[in-house]
N, C-alpha and C positions, 0 to 999 in steps of 0.2 A: 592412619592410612586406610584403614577398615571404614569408617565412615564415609569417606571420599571416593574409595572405590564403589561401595553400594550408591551412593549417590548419583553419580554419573553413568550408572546400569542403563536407567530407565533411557535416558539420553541418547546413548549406545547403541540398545534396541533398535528405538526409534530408526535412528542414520543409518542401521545395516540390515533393516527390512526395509525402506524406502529405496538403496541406495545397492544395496547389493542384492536381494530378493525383488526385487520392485514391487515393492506390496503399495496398496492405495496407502494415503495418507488415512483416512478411516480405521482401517485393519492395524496400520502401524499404531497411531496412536491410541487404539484400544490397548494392545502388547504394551506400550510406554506406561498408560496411565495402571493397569493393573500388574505388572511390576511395582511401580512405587508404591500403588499401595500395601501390596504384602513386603516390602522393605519398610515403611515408614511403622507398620504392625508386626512383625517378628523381630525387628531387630531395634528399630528408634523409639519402638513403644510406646506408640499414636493411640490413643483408645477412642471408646466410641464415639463421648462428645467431643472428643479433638474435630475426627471424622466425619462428624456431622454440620458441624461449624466450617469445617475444609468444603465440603460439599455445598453448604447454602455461599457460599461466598464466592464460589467458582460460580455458582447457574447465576447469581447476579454479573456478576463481570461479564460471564457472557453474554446474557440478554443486551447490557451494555454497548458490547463490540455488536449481536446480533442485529439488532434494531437497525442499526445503520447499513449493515450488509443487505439484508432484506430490503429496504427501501428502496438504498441506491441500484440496485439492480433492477427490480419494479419498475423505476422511472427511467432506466433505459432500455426497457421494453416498452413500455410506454411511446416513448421515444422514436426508438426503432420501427416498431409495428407502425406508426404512424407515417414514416418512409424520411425522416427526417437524418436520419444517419445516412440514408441515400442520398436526399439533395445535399448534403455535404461533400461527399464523396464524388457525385457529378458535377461541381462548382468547383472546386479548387484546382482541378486538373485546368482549368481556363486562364487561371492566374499566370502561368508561365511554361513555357516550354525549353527551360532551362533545368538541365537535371539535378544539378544542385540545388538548386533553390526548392526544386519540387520535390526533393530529399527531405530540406528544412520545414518547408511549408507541410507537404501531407504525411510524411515518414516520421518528425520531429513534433510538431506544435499541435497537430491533429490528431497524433496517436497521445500527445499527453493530454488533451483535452479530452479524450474518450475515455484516458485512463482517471480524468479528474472523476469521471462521474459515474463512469461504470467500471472499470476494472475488472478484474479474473479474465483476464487473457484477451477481452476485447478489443486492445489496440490494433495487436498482430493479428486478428481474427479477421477486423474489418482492413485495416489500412493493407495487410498482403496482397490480396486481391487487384484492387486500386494500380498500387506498384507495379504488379504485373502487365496491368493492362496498359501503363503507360511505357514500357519496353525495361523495368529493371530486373535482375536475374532474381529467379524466385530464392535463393540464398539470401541477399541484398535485403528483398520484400520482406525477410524475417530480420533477418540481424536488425534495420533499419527501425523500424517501429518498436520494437524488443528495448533495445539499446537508449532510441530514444524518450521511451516515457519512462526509463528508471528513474530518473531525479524526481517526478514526479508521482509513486507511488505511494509513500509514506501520509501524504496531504491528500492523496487520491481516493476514488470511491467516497468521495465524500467524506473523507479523516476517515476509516474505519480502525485502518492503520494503525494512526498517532491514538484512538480513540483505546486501543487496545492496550497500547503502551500505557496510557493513563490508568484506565481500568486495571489494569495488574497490579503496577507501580504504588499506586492511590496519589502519587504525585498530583499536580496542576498542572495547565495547558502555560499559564504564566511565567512557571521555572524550565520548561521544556522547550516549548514552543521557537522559540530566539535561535537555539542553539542548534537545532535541529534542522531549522529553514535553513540557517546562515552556510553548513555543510551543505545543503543539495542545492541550493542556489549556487553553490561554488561549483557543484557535480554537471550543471545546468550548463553552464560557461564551458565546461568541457564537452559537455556530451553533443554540439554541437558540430565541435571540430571533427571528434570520433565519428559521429552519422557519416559526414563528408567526406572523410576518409576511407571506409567503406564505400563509397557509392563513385568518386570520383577521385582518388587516388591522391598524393602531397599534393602535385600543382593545382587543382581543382578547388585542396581545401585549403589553400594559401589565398586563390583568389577569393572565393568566399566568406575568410574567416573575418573579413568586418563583421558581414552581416550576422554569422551565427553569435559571435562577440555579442552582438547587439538585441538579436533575438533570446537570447542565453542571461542577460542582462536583464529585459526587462520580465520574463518570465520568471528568474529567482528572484530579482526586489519585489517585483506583482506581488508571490505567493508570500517572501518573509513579510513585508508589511500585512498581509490580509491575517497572517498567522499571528503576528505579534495583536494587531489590533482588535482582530477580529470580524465576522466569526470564522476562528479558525479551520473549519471542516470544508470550506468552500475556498479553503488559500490556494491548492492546486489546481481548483477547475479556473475561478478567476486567474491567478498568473498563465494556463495554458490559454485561456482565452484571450487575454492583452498580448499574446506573442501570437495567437493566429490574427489578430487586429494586424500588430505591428509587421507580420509577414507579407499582409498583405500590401501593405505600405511597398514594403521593399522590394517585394516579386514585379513592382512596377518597371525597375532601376534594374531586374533580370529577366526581360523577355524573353531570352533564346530566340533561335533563326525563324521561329516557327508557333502561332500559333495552333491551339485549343480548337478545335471543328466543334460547332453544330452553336447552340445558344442557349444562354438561362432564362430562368424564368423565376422571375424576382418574387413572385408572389408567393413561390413553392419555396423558396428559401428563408422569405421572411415567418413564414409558419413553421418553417423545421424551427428557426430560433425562437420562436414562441414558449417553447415549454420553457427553456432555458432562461429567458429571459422572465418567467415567470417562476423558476426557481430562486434569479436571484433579490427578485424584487420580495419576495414570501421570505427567505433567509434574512434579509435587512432585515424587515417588518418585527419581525419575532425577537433578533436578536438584539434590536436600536431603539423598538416604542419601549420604552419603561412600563407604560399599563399595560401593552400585549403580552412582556414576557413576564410580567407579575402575575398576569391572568392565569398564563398558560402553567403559572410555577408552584400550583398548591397539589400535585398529584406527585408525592416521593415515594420511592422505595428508598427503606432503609432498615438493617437488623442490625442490633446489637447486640458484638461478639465480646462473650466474658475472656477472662484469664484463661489459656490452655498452657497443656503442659503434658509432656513425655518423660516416662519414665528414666529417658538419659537426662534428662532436666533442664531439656529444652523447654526458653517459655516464652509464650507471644501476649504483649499486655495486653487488657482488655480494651475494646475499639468498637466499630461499626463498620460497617459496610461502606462502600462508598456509593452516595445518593445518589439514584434514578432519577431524574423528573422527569415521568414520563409524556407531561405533553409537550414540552419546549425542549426535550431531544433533539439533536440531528437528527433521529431516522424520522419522530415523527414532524419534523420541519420540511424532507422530504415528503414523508407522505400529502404534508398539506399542495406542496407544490406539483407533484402528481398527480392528485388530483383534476385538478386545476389543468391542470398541462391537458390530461385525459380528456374534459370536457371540452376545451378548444380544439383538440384535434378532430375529437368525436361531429360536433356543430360544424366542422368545415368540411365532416365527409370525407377524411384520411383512413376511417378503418372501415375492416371487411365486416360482414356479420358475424365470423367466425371469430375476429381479434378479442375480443376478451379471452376467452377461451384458450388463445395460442398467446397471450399477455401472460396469464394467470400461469398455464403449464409448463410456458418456457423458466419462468420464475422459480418455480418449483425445483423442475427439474436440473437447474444449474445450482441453488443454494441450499439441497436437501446435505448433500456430501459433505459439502464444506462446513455447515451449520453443525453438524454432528461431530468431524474431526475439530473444530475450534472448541468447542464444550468439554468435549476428552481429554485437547493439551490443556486447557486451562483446569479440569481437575487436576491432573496428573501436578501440573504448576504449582499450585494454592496446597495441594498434599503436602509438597517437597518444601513448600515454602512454611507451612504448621508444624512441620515434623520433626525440622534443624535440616533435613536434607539439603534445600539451598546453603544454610548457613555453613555443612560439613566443606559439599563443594567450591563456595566461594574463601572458607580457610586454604585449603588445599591449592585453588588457582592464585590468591594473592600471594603464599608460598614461592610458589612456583615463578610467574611471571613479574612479580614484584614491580619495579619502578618503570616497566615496558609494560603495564597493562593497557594503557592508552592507545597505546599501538597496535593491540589484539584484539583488542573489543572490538571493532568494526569487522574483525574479519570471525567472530563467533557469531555475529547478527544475521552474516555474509549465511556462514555454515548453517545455519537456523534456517535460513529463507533458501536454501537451494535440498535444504532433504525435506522440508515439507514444502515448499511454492508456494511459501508465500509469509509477506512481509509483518502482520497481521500474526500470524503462528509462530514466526522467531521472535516477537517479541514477547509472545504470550510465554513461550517454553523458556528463554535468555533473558528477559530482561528483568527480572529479579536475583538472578546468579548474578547479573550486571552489577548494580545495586549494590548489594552486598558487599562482593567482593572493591567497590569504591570507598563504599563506608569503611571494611576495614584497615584499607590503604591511604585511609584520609586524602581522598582527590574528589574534585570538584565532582559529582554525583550527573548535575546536568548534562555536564561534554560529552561523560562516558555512555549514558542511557541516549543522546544525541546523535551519536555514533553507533550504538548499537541499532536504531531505527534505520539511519540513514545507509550504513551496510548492508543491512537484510533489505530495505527497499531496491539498492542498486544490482545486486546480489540474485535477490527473487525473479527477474527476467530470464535469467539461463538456467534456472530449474526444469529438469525434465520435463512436469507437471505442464510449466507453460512452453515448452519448445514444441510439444506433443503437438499443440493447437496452432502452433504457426505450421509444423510440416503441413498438420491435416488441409490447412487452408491457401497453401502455397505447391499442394501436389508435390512433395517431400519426405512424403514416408516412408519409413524407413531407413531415412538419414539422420535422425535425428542426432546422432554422434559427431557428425561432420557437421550439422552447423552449430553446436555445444564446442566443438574445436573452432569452429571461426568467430564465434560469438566470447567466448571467454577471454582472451585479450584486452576486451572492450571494457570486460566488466570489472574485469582485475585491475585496469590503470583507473578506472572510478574509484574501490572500495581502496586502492592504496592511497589515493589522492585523499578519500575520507580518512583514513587512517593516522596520515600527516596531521589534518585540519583538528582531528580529538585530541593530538599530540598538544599543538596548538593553542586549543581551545582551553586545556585541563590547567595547561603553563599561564594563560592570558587571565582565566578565573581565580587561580592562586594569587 
């Protein structure tokens, strides 16, 4: 029992300096990470090359998740700065004048499409606004965009995600990937009808619900084939982007009474989709030429970690690291495509003199925080995981929870993603206690780490952290409680619904 209680300290911490102090995720997860470590050295008797090896194999993992964070963001300043998140946002309102549909189109498919590529709160950040301006209640303009790119975050940001979960786990995208889509494609299907029911009440989302049925459909098969097939890091921006296609289809079949005032202009929107369409042509490229990704594959990181061993006699076999390749990366497959994107914006005369400048700083300034708390749970992780710590607490939860753990799991990913915000950080702090505790319960490994993602992704939208940035952008400050009360509803019939499907899943694997 002494084990298991010091184990779940660090954990502890974390959830009631976030959660009852409101400390930054920073400040908390410094408290989590040195807690375990004076637990894993006074009492599990970690020594120094434990210690040290715990350390190199943490800053690998993170660079790992890092890389891609950094990029992806990059290339939605990029983006952005170039005004291309704007002609999106001026275009779509013209598709319909039907609230519903203008729910599904800019609230749903729009906010997961921002969420494929940029993420950390961008959805609600940009798509609030918008809402507003086309007469929805600034409550709405949050829950809406919130709600609807959860299914989408796990594959979003360019996998940083699923990349996180890999990187911890050292699993493959191969064993995960399937299980993982097949849950938020299913969350996809729902989140649909939820958006619509928020915005326009049962009868609104009864007449509606072909369409979202349909948008919901081909947005989860989009991303699970791009996941399964490949390249997985781009299955939530492709699936979000075949449901703004298909929406567009359908906003035809919902004009409303009324159109869109003033006119587009074709030229301005064909260049906002320029970058993007030159991220996905550079993603192929890298990941389908056989010579390019051979080219690009002779630059590994990789260290090899001996036998460790604590005084309680815990012992991790001897291993390696899991390989870098740092030029045929995700992140740097974005950078190449950023680039790229960069100079066609730059030649058509979309930036200021100043945008570099406000590229580089805005960049900075959004992924200095985050960069820094993702590095500290994942020591604090890889500590717990060297030291038996994991191994104490997932004795203890399989005790406990036993032949219901399938059931729970989604809602510790849930817990994960709503005391640090974000989907990325519960998998890094949970999804080795996940693990574990499957192994010693002999069940399918997959469903449960499947489930653990796809919780914390559904989960991570009503965290404080990102509700902060919808009040700030919807003139709501100060309510943040009241729409964490009208938003949780939404999020809890998602992670229950995943909760069933890991049920499901773990049963269908066996």
């Amino acid at each position: 029992m002494i084990p298991f209680l010091l184990s779940i300290l660090p954990i502890l911490i974390i959830l009631v300096l976030m959660l009852g102090l409101r400390w930054s995720a920073v400040r908390a997860s410094l408290a989590g990470y040195l807690s375990a470590l004076l637990i894993a050295i006074l009492y599990f008797g970690s020594g120094a090359q434990l210690l040290l090896y715990a350390h190199i194999k943490a800053l690998l993992a993170s660079l790992d998740v890092l890389l891609i964070i950094w990029a992806a963001f990059l290339f939605y300043r990029v983006t952005d700065e170039a005004g291309a998140i704007k002609q999106f946002g001026e275009a779509l309102p013209h598709l319909t004048a039907d609230k519903g549909m203008q729910a599904l189109v800019i609230g749903w498919a729009f906010a997961s499409f921002l969420q494929g590529v940029g993420g950390f709160g961008v959805p609600v950040a940009v798509v609030a606004p918008i809402l507003i301006g086309l007469g929805f209640s600034p409550m709405s303009a949050i829950i809406v965009p919130s709600v609807g790119s959860g299914w989408s975050v796990t594959f979003g940001s360019l996998g940083s995600s699923f990349q996180a979960l890999l990187a911890t786990t050292g699993l493959s995208s191969a064993e995960l990937a399937m299980p993982s889509a097949v849950f938020l494609g299913v969350a996809a299907l729902v989140t649909g009808l939820l958006v619509l029911h928020n915005t326009t009440g049962w009868k609104g989302m009864l007449r509606l619900a072909p369409a979202a049925l349909l948008l919901g459909g081909v947005m989860g098969l989009t991303q699970l084939v791009v996941a399964v097939k490949g390249p997985w890091n781009t299955a939530a921006f492709l699936g979000s982007m075949a449901g703004l296609v298909a929406s567009f289809i359908l906003a035809r079949f919902y004009r409303g009474e009324k159109s869109q005032s003033g006119s587009l202009k074709s030229t301005g929107l064909a260049l906002a989709l320029s970058g993007y369409i030159l991220l996905i042509v550079v993603t192929l490229l890298v990941q389908m030429v056989p010579a390019i990704k051979a080219g690009l594959g002779g630059v590994v990181i990789r260290v090899a970690i001996p036998e460790l061993s604590t005084r309680l006699g815990y012992v991790t076999q001897a291993t390696s690291s899991k390989p870098i390749s740092l030029l045929n990366h995700a992140g740097a497959v974005l950078l190449y495509a950023l680039i790229l994107a960069f100079l066609v914006y730059w030649i058509a005369g979309a930036y200021r003199q100043d945008s570099v400048n406000r590229i580089i700083q805005g960049t900075v300034k959004r992924v200095q925080t985050t960069s820094l708390s993702i590095i500290l749970m994942v020591c604090m992780a890889v500590v717990m995981e060297l030291s038996g710590m994991t191994q104490a607490l997932a004795q203890g939860l399989a005790q406990v929870a036993g032949g219901l753990f399938p059931l729970i799991a989604p809602w510790i990913g849930a817990l994960g993603a709503f005391m640090t915000g974000s989907n990325t950080n519960s998998n890094v702090v949970f999804a080795l206690l996940q693990l574990r505790t499957a192994q010693l319960l002999a069940i399918p490994v997959a469903a449960i780490l499947a489930g653990q993602t796809a919780g914390a992704g559904l989960a991570s939208v009503v965290a404080p952290a990102k509700i902060v940035v919808g009040t700030s952008t919807a003139d709501l400050c100060g309510r943040e409680g009241e729409v964490m009360r009208h938003m949780l509803p939404y999020v809890v019939v998602l992670v229950a619904l995943t909760s069933l499907l890991t049920a499901m899943g773990v049963w269908i694997i066996r």
